[in-house]
ROGUFI-873677 format. One record per residue (C-alpha): residue in three letters; y, x, z. Coordinates in pm, whole numbers, plus 50000, padded with zeros to 5 digits. Example, Ala and Ser with C-alpha at 12.3 -4.5 7.8 and 13.67 -1.06 7.14 Angstrom:
residues 2
ala495505123050780;ser498945136750714;
END
This chain:
residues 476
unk549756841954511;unk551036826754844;unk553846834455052;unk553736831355421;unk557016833155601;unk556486848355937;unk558856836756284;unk559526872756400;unk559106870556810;unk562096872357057;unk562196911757169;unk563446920057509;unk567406933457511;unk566936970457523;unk569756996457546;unk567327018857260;unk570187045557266;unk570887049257588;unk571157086357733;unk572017094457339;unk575327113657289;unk578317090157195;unk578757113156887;unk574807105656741;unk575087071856868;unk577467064056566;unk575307089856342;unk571757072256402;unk572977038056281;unk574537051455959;unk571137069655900;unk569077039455932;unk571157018155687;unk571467045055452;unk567427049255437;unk567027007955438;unk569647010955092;unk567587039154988;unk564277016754991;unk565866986854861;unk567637000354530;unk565437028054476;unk563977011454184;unk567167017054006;unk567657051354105;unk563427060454013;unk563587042653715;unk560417053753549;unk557557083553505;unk557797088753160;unk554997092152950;unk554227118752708;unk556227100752391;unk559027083452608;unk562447103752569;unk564687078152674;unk568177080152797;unk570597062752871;unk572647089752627;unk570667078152360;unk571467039452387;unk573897035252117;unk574956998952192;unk578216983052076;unk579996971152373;unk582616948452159;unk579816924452073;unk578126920752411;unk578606904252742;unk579286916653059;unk576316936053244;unk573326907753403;unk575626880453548;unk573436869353811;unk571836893154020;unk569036904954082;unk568456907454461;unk565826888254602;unk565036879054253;unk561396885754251;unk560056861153985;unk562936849053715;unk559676833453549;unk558736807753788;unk559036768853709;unk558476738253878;unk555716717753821;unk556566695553487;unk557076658453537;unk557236647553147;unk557926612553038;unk556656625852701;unk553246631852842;unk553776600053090;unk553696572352783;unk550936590352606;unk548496586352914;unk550436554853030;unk548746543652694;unk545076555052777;unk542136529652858;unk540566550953129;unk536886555453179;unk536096562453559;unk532586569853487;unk533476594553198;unk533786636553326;unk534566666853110;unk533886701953167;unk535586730252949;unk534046764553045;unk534296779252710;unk537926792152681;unk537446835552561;unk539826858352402;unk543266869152488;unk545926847252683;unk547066832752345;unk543596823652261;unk542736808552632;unk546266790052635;unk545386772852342;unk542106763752441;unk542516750452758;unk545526730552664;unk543276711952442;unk540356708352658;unk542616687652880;unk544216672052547;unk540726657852428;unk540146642652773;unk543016627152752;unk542326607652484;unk538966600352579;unk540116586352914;unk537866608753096;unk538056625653420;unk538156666253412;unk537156694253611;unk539526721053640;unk538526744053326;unk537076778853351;unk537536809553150;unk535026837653006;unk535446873453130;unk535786896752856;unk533336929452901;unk535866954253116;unk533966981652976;unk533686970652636;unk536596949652513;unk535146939952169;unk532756918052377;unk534546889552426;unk531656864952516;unk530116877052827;unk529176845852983;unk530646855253282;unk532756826353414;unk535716826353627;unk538326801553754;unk541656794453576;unk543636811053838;unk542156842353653;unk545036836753453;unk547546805553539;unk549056790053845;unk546296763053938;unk548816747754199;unk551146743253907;unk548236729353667;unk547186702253937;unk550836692554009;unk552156690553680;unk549226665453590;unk549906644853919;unk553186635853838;unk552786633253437;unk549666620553384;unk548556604053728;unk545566580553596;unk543796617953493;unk541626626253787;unk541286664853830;unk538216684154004;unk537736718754135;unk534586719054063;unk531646699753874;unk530076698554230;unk533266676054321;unk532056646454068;unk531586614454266;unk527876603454277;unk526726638454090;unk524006632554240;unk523016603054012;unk524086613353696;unk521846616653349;unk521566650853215;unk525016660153058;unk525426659252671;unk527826684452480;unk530266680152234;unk532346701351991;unk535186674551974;unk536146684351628;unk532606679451464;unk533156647351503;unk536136639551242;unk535126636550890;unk537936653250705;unk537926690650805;unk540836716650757;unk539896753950527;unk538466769650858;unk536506734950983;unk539016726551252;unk540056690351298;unk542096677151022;unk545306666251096;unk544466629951260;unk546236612351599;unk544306608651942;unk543576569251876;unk541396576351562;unk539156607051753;unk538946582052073;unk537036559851826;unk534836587851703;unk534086601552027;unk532716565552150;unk531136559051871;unk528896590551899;unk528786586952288;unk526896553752201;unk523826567352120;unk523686588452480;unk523606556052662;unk521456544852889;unk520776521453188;unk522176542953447;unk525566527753505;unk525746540953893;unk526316577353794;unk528876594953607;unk528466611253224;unk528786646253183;unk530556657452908;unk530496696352837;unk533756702752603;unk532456737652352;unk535656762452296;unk538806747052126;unk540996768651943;unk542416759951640;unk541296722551697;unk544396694951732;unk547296686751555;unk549976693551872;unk552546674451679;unk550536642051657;unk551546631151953;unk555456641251857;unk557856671551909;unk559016661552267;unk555116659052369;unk554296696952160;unk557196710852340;unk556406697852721;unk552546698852733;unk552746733752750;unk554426737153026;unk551376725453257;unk550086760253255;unk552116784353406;unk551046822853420;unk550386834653777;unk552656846554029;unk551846881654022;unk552146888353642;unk555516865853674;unk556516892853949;unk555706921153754;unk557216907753437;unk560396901053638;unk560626938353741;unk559736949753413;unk562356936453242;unk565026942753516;unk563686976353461;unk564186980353116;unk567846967253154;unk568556992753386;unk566757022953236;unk568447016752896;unk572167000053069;unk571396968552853;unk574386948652908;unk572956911852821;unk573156878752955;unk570226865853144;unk570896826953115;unk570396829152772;unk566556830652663;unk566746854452396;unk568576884152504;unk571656894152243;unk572016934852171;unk568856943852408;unk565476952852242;unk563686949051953;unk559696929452033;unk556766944251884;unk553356933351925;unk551146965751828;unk547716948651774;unk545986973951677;unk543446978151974;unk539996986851876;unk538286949251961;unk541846936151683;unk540746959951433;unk536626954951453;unk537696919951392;unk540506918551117;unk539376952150923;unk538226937750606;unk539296947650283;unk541086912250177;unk543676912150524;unk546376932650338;unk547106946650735;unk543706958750850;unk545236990050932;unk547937005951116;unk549577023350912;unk550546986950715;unk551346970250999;unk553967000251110;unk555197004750736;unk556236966050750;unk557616973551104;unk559656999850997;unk561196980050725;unk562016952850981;unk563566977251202;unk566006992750892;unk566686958050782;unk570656950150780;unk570336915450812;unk568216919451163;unk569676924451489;unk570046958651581;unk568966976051887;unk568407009151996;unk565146997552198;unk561596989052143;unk559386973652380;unk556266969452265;unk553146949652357;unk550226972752333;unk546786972752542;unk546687010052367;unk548927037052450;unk547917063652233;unk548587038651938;unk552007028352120;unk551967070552126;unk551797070551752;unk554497043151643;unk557067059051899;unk556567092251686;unk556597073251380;unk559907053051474;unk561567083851603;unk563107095251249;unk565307059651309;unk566787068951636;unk564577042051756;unk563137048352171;unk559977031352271;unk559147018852575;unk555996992252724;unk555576980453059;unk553317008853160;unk556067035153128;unk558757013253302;unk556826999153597;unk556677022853915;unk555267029454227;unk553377000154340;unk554556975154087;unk552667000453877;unk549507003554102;unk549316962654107;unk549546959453736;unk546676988953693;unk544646965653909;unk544846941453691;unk542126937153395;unk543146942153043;unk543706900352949;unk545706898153266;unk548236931653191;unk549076910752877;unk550506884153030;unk553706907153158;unk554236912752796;unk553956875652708;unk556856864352920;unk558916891952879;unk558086893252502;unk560146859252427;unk563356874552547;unk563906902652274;unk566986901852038;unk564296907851791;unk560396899951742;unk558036917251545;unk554506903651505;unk551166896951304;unk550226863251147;unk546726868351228;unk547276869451615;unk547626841051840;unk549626863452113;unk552286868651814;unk552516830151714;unk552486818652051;unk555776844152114;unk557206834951722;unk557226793051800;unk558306797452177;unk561486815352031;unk561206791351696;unk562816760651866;unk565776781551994;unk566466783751622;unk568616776951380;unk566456781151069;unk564166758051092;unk562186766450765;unk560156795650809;unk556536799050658;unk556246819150383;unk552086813350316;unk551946837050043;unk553306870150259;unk553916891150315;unk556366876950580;unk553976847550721;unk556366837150949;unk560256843050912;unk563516828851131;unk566736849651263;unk564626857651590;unk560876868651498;unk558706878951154;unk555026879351160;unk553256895450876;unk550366884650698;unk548866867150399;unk546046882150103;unk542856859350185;unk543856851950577;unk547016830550509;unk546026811550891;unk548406776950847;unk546366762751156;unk548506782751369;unk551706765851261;unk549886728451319;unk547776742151573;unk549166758751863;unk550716745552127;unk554386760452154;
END
């Protein structure tokens, strides 16, 4: 989203209140600033439109002042996006492609990234991972619509640009200044001499190493050895063209590279080339400045994990999570064990307490269910929908379903508290962000039920899908 900043025009002088009595003269100014307040801080005063299963209060916030700070520090006006970031100039990423042999004749294309924004994060992160090590050029990946009317269908073939769900400006910027020798383009139609170019040839990068993980994703294995693969097959493709560029289309990565291969400092920075778009940043920031206020949180917002605020819990038990995972060998195909394990999270002494949930839900009649269920524990429920108002709350119901989630993923890292599944990527991707502020730096329990387990988030999972590609896997 762009910002213009508009040079208001010099006005004429005017006397506007001339002929007015002396007395109103006084009166009409008061009026007007009283009504510019009113507009201006009326999202603290109209806090919400509850929903049906929302009683909260601030009555009901039980927090204990003698263990928290004093009420937001830095404030909030003119504050419209706390998420924003400038593009990422990494020396991590800088010696990696610093230590590329590039190949100007070599393009790829990755139009294959579906799911969720955990899912498409992943993916796209290791589209331009791959070409990386291959040296290549890349156009600026694409992402499948999931069916609006029919959110089990995640492969629609419908295609749109990456702005769908991340800053682009931000993608293109961040590569610039940490990996300059990578050339970028909008579109495939942007490839010098296109025009002279052999059919393209596709590749699923990880069918190419020999030594496969449980689920056939690449086995753990640095960039230098796939680079060797990758030519190796490319070989048999060539031919005497040498004028035009080869086409390269990238099929859907996932689960596919070892991010630590590369080292921490790399895992920890390469994610930082995406950044979600302005508008969900926006939205996110008034979310959670409305959740502060609604419940008189009194945190700290330089830390990243709020202290005595809210407890995090991802509900994913939307119909398209449950056609997927309902199988008799996932110990939580169901809700009720995925609230039961909740529940016992939420009574646990050892976790922090809060009075709070916010939970990430693209189903409110389920998020209507666990606030009923959680009641019995003094427990208040809240999501985004129920907080936003007005229209903040028109813009994010404009908004498909993937792009709603992304308010939850940024406010999501910030709770005293994470609950999650170890079957989702949306849940790991929240559960390592939050990892690395940590402590505890042993965590995976394989076995369950506790899949995932440090002082800031659990994720719940084991039986049959025990999922350790996430851990090695996903880019923090």
């Amino acid at each position: 989203m762009e910002h213009t900043t508009h040079t208001a025009m010099p006005m004429p002088h005017q006397n506007l209140l001339a002929g007015v009595n002396r007395r109103y003269r006084t009166l009409i100014p008061l009026t007007l600033v009283f009504i510019w307040a009113w507009f201006l801080w009326r999202p603290l005063f109209d806090l919400q439109t509850k929903l049906p299963w929302d009683q909260s209060s601030k009555s009901n916030q039980t927090q204990n002042d003698s263990n928290q700070t004093q009420s937001t520090p830095i404030s909030w006006e003119g504050t419209k996006d706390i998420f924003d970031f400038p593009p990422i100039e990494s020396e991590a990423i800088k010696s990696i492609c610093d230590d590329v042999e590039w190949n100007s004749t070599l393009v790829f294309t990755c139009d294959n990234s579906y799911g969720g924004v955990g899912n498409i994060r992943n993916s796209v992160l290791n589209c331009v991972r791959y070409a990386i090590s291959a040296g290549a050029g890349l156009v600026i990946p694409k992402i499948i619509l999931r069916n609006s009317q029919n959110i089990m269908d995640l492969e629609t073939g419908e295609r749109t640009t990456l702005d769908y769900m991340f800053d682009v400006e931000h993608f293109v910027e961040s590569l610039r200044l940490s990996c300059p020798a990578l050339k970028l383009y909008s579109t495939e139609g942007d490839i010098p001499n296109l025009e002279k170019s052999s059919d393209p040839i596709s590749v699923v990068p990880e069918s190419l190493v020999e030594g496969k993980s449980r689920d056939g994703s690449a086995a753990l294995q640095n960039s230098d050895q796939w680079r060797q693969q990758f030519y190796q097959w490319l070989e048999q493709y060539a031919t005497n063209n040498t004028e035009g560029p080869i086409i390269v289309y990238v099929g859907r990565l996932f689960l596919k590279y070892s991010v630590y291969s590369d080292g921490e400092r790399f895992a920890l920075e390469f994610g930082e080339i995406l950044k979600v778009r302005s508008d969900a940043r926006e939205l996110a920031t008034t979310t959670l400045h409305a959740l502060i206020q609604a419940y008189s949180l009194r945190v700290n917002l330089t830390e990243n994990i709020l202290k005595n605020a809210f407890l995090g819990v991802h509900l994913r038990t939307e119909k398209d999570a449950m056609n997927a995972w309902g199988n008799p060998f996932w110990p939580f195909s169901t809700y009720k064990a995925i609230v039961a394990k909740y529940m016992e999270q939420i009574q646990d002494p050892s976790r922090p307490k809060t009075a709070v949930i916010y939970v990430a839900s693209g189903d409110l009649n389920e998020v209507g269910k666990f606030a009923g269920d959680v009641k019995a524990l003094n427990m208040t429920v809240t999501t985004k929908d129920n907080l936003l108002t007005g229209k903040d709350k028109e813009d994010l119901e404009k908004l498909v379903w993937d792009q709603q989630a992304l308010v939850d993923f940024l406010v999501m890292p910030m709770a005293s508290d994470f609950a999650g599944l170890g079957i989702s990527s949306f849940s790991w991707n929240i559960a390592l962000r939050r990892h690395f502020l940590a402590k505890q730096k042993n965590f995976l329990h394989i076995d369950g039920p506790r899949m995932f387990e440090d002082e800031f988030s659990i994720l719940y999972g084991g039986g049959k899908d025990k999922y350790p590609e996430y851990e090695a896997c996903l880019w923090p």
